[in-house]
C-alpha positions as CSV (number, residue, x, y, z in Angstrom):
1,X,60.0,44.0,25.3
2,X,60.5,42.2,28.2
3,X,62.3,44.6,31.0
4,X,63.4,42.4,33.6
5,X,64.1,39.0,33.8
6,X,65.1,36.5,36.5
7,X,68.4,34.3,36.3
8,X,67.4,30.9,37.9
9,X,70.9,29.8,39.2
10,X,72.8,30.0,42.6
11,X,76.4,29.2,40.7
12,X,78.4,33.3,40.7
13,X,80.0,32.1,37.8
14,X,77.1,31.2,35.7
15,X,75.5,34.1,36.9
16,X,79.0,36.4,35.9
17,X,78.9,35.1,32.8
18,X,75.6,35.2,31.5
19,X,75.2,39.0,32.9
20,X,78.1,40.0,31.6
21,X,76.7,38.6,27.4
22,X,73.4,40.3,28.1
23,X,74.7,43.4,29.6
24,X,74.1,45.5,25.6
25,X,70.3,44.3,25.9
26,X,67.9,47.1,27.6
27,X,67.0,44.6,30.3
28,X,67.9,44.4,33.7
29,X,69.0,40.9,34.7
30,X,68.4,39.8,38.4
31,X,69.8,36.9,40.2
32,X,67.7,34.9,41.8
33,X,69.8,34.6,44.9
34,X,69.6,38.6,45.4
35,X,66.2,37.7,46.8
36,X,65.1,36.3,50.4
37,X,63.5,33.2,49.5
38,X,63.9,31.3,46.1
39,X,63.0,28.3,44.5
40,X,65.1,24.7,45.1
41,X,65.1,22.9,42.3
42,X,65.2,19.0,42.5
43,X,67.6,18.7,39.1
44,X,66.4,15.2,38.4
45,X,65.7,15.2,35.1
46,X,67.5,13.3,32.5
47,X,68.5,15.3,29.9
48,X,69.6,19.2,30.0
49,X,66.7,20.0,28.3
50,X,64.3,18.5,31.2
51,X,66.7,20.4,33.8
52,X,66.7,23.8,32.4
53,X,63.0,23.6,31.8
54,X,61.9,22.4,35.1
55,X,64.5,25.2,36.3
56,X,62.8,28.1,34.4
57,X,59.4,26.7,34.8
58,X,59.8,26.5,38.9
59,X,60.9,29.5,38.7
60,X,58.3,31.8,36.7
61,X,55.7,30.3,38.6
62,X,57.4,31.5,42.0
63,X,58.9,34.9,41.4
64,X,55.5,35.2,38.9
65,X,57.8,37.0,36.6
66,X,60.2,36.1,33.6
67,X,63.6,33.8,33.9
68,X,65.6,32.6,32.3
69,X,67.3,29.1,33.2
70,X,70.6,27.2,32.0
71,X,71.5,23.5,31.9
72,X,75.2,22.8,30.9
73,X,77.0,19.1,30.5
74,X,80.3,17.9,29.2
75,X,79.8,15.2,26.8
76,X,82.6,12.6,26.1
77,X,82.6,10.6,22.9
78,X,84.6,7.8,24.5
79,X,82.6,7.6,27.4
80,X,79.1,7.5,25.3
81,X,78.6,10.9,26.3
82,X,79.5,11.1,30.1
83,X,79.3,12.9,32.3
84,X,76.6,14.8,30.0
85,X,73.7,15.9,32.3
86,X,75.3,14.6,35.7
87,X,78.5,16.7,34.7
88,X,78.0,19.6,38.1
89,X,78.1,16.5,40.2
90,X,80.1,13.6,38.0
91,X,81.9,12.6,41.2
92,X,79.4,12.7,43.9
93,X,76.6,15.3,45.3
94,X,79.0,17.7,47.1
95,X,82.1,17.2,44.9
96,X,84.1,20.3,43.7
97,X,85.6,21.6,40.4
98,X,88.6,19.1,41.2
99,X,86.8,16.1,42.1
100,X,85.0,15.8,38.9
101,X,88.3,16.5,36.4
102,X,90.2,13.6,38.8
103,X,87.3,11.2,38.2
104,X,86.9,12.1,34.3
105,X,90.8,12.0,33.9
106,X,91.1,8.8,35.6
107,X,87.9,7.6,33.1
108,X,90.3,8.6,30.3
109,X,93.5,7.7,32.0
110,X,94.9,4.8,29.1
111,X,93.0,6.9,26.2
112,X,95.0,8.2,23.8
113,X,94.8,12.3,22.9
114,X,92.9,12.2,19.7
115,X,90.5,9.8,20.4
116,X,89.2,12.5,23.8
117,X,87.2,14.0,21.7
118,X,84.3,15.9,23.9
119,X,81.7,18.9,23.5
120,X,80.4,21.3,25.8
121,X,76.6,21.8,25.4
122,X,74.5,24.6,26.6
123,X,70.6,24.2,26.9
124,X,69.0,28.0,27.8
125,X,65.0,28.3,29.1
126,X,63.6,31.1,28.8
127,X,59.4,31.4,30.9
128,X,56.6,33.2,31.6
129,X,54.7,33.1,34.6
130,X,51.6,32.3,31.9
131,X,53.2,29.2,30.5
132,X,55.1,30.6,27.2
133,X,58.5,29.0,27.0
134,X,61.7,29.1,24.5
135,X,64.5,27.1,24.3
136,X,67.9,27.8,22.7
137,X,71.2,25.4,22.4
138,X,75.0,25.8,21.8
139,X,77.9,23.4,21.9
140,X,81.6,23.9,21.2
141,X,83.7,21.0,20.6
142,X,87.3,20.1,22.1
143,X,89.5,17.6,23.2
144,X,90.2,16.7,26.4
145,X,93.4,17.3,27.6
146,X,95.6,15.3,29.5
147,X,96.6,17.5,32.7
148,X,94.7,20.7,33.5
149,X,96.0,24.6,32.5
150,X,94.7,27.9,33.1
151,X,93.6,30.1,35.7
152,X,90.4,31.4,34.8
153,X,89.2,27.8,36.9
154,X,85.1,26.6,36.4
155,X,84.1,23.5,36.4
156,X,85.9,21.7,33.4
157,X,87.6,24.6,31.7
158,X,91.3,23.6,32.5
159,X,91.1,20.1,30.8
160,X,89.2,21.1,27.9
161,X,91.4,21.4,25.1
162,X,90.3,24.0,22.0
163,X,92.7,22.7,19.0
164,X,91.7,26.2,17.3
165,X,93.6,28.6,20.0
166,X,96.1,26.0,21.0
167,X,94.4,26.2,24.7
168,X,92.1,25.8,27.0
169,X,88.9,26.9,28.0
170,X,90.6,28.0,31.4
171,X,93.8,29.7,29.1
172,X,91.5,31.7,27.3
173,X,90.5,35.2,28.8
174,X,87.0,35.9,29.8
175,X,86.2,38.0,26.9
176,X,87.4,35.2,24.5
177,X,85.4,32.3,26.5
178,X,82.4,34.3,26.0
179,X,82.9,34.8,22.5
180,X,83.4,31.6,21.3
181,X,81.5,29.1,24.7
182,X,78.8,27.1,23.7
183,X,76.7,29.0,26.8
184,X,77.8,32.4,24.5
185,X,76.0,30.8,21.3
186,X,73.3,29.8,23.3
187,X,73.2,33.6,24.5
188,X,73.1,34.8,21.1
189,X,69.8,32.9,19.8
190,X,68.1,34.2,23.4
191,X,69.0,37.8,22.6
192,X,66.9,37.6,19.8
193,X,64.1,36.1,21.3
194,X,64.1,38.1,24.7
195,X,64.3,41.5,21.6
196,X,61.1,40.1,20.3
197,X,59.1,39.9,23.5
């Protein structure tokens, strides 16, 4: 079994949340960041798959050691599945949090609720410095809301409406989210994979 294994992301709350669902495996999960030098990777692919590959590929081949990679997107039914894969940076290279939910609220401004129908999808890359690689997806679907609520603030969470819990993702408490969050049921299939190596 593998016993360490590199998280190829410089976002804290990626790295918060996907250490805190593998934290019952007997593997010590290290941040890529904690090191001096680290891989830049140009995120130019175009899907999530070609992102968290090239991510976890880069990677391996640098720290010549296991990672594991994410690539997350917000797809909108009414916008053909926008922002999808340029979701982190919808509203320009260096936007924040805030900039993107203005941009998609004002995409969805004259949209009625029911017909906001979005999902959250979660594409996880797991590689080896030799070349083996595994992938693993999850997706939760939603709505997305009409103003933003919560406190528990990343990226889309406040405007992302769960009709199931009568909230959103940025109402729900952290042990909730990482229950039910399409990057948790991504999580799950990786456990059993990363058990297995």
């Amino acid at each position: 079994m593998v016993k360490k294994i590199i998280l190829a992301t410089t976002s804290k709350y990626k790295e918060e949340e996907i250490k805190s669902l593998l934290k019952d495996l007997d593997i010590e999960v290290m941040s890529m960041t904690s090191f001096d030098k680290y891989p830049k990777t140009i995120e130019d692919g175009k899907t999530l798959e070609d992102n968290a590959i090239k991510k976890a590929k880069e990677a391996a081949k640098f720290f010549n050691s296991w990672v594991i990679a994410d690539d997350s997107g917000l797809e909108v039914d009414y916008l053909n599945g926008e922002p999808g894969v340029f979701s982190a940076r919808y509203a320009g290279k260096e936007c924040s949090f805030q900039d993107n939910i203005k941009k998609l609220l004002y995409a969805l401004k004259d949209v009625p609720f029911e017909k906001r129908t979005a999902r959250f999808r979660t594409v996880i890359a797991i590689a080896s410095p030799s070349g083996q690689l595994y992938l693993s997806t999850g997706e939760i679907y939603g709505i997305i809301n009409l103003i933003g609520k919560g406190q528990y603030n990343f990226g889309y969470d406040p405007i992302f409406y769960i009709p199931e819990y009568n909230k959103t993702f940025a109402e729900l408490t952290p042990d909730i989210k990482n229950t039910i969050s399409h990057r948790a049921k991504a999580l799950q299939q990786v456990k059993v994979v990363l058990k297995q190596l």
